[in-house]
N, C-alpha and C positions, 0 to 999 in steps of 0.2 A: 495705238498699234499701227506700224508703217503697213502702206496698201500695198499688196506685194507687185501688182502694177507696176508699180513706182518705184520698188525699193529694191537696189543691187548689193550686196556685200561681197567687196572682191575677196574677201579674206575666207570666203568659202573654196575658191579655187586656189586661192595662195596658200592656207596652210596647211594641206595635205603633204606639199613641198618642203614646209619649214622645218629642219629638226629642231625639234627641245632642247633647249639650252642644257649642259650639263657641269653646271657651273660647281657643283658640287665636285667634280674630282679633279680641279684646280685647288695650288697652298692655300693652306686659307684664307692667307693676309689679302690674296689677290682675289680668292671668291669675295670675299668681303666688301672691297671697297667698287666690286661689282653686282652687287645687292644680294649675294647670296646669304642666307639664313639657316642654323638647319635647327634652330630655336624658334617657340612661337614668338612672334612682334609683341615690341614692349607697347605701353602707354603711349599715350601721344605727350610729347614735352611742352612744358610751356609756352606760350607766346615771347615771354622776355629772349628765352632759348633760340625762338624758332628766329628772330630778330636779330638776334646777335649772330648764328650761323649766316642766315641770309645776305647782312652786309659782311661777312669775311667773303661767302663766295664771290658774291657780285662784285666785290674789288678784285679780287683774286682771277674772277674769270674775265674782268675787264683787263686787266692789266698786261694779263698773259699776252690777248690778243692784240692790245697795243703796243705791248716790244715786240712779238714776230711781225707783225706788219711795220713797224720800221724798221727794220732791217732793209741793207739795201735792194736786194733781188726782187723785193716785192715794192719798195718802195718807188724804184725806177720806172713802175710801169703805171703810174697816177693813181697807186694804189692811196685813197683818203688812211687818216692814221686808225680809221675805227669807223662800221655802217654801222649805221643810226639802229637800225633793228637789233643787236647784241645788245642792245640795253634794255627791249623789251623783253630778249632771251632769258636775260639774267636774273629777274624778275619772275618767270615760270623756272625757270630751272635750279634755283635756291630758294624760293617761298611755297610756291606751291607746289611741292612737288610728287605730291600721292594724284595730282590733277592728271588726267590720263592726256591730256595736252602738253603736260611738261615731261612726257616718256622718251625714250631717246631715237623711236621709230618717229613719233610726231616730227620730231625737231631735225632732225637731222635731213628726213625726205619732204618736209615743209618747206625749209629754207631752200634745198635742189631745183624743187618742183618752181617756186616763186625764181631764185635766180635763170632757169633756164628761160621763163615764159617772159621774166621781164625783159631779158636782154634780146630774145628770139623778137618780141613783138617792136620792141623798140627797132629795131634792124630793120624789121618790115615797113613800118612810119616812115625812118629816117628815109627810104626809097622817093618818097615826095618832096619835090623842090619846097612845099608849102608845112614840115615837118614842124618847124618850130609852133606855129599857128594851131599844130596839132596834137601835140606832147601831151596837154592836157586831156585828149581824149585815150591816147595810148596808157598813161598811168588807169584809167579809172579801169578799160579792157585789160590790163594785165593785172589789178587788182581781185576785179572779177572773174577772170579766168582760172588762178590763181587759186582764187575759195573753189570755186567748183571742182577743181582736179582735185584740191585734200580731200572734199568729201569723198568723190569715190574713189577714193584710195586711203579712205581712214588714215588720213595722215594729218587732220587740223590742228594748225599751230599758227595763232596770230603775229607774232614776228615777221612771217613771213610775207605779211601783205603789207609790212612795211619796203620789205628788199623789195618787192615786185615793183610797188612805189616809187622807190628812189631809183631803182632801174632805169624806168622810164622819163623822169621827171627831173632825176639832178643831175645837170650835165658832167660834172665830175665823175660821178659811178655811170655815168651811160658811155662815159669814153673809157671805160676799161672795156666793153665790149664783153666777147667771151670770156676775158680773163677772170670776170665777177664771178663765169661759177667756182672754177677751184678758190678764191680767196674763201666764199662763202663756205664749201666743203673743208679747207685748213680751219678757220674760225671757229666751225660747229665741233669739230675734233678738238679743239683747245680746250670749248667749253664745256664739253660734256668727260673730258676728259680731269678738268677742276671739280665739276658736280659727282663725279665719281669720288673725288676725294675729301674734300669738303662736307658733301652731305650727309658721308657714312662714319662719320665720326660718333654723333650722338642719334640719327635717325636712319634711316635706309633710302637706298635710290641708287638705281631704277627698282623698281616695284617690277616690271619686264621690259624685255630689250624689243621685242615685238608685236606682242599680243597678251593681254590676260587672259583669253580664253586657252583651255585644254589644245595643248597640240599632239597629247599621245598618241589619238583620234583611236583610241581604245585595244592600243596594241597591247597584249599581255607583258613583254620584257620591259616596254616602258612604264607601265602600271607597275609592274612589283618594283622596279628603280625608283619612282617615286612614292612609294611605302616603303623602301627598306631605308633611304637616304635623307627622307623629307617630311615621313610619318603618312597616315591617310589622311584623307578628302574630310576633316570632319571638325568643326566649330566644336568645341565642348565652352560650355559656360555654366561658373559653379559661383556661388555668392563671396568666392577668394580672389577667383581670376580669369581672365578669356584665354583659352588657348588657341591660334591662328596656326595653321601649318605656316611653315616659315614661304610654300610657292604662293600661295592664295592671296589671290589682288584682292585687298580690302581698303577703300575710300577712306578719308577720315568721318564722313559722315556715317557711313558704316562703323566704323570702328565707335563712334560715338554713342553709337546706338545700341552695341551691342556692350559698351561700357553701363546703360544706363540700365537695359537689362538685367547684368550682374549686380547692379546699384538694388535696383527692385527685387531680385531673387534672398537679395542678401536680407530688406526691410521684410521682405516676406515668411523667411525663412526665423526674424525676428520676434516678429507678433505671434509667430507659429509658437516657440518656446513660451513666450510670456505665457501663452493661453493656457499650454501644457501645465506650465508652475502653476498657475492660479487653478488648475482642476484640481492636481493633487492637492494642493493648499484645502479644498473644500471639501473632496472624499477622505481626506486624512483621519483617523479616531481622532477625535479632544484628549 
């Protein structure tokens, strides 16, 4: 248990502010391949499955970003054809992505946060006649700077302590200057914009675009909105099946767990009958 000394959660001030997504009275097609549900979650699919989406995305979302970044307008400005960190992206954002790291809040204000502080800090270095001498230590300060701000701002995404990285440390992306943030902001919209589409074909993603926690904060019209469009707040597990409301962030280790659950209800619910037969078998007349 965090000391509360110690422990800040901006997201207590933040999402009094945030409205609920209400992805539900968007076409379908388009709630869909924006993670809306109004089914409980299936199974989890196989690995062969989750492999074979994972490399569609990951070419898919590499490649996107590789023709918009050669095109000329961005090319003219020493914009490299691809930063090294979208490949880390791609990776949390088509494999893992029930990871609450791979959400599109992580990723998107990960990467800002890292391109602002690399390129800000590097600017500051560069001030010294003796910069180059020094580069190495501006990468490791905007690494570490970098982790510090996702945490409190629940926004960790390790990609982005790649950008911070190369920010600092290769001179090719340190000479695009500010230009690095918006490259970085277009990119992250490519990519999340292919994970929207890609992912939801056979599995779901985003799981949310913000927070899994409750953002009603217990107003009655958004309580009964979310019973009347998305069912209630309630896990049912029967030895057939799990039912998940279609809002409800559930991990896969969660999910797993609550599969084995059903697994054990179902053996249980097994031995139960056997024992039954076998009494009547015994009180029966000959």
């Amino acid at each position: 248990m965090a000391n509360p000394r110690f422990d800040f959660n901006i997201d207590q001030y933040l999402n009094p502010y945030i409205p609920r997504p209400r992805l539900h009275l968007l076409p379908k097609p388009l709630s869909w391949i924006l993670g809306y549900r109004d089914t409980p979650r299936q199974h989890l699919i196989g690995n062969l499955l989750i492999a074979f989406w994972s490399f569609v995305g990951a070419v898919a979302g590499i490649c996107v970003i590789e023709a918009v970044f050669h095109t000329h307008p961005i090319q003219s400005q020493g914009t490299p054809i691809i930063i090294a960190s979208f490949g880390a992206a791609a990776i949390l954002e088509f494999n893992t992505i029930t990871s609450p790291l791979a959400q599109p809040r992580n990723a998107f204000m990960g990467q800002l946060c890292a391109s602002l502080i690399g390129v800000g800090l590097t600017k500051l270095f560069a001030l010294s006649i003796h910069f180059e001498s020094l580069r190495w230590i501006a990468g490791a300060l905007a690494v570490g700077l970098t982790s510090a701000l996702m945490t409190l701002t629940n926004t960790i995404y390790p990609p982005a302590g790649a950008t911070a990285l190369v920010a600092a440390t290769n001179p090719v992306v340190a000479d695009l200057g500010w230009f690095l943030v918006p490259v970085m902001v277009l990119g992250n919209v490519l990519m999340l914009s292919c994970a929207c589409v890609v992912n939801n074909v056979q599995r779901r993603w985003p799981l949310y675009w913000w927070t899994g926690d409750d953002l009603t904060g217990g107003r009655e019209s958004d309580l009964e909105d979310v019973e009347k469009h998305e069912g209630r707040g309630e896990i049912v597990v029967t030895a057939e099946r799990v039912d998940i409301p279609a809002w409800m962030v559930v991990s896969e280790e969660e999910n797993r767990m609550l599969d084995a659950l059903r697994l054990r209800l179902q053996h249980k619910l097994g031995v139960s009958r056997t024992m039954d037969s076998d009494l009547t078998q015994v009180v029966s007349p000959t």
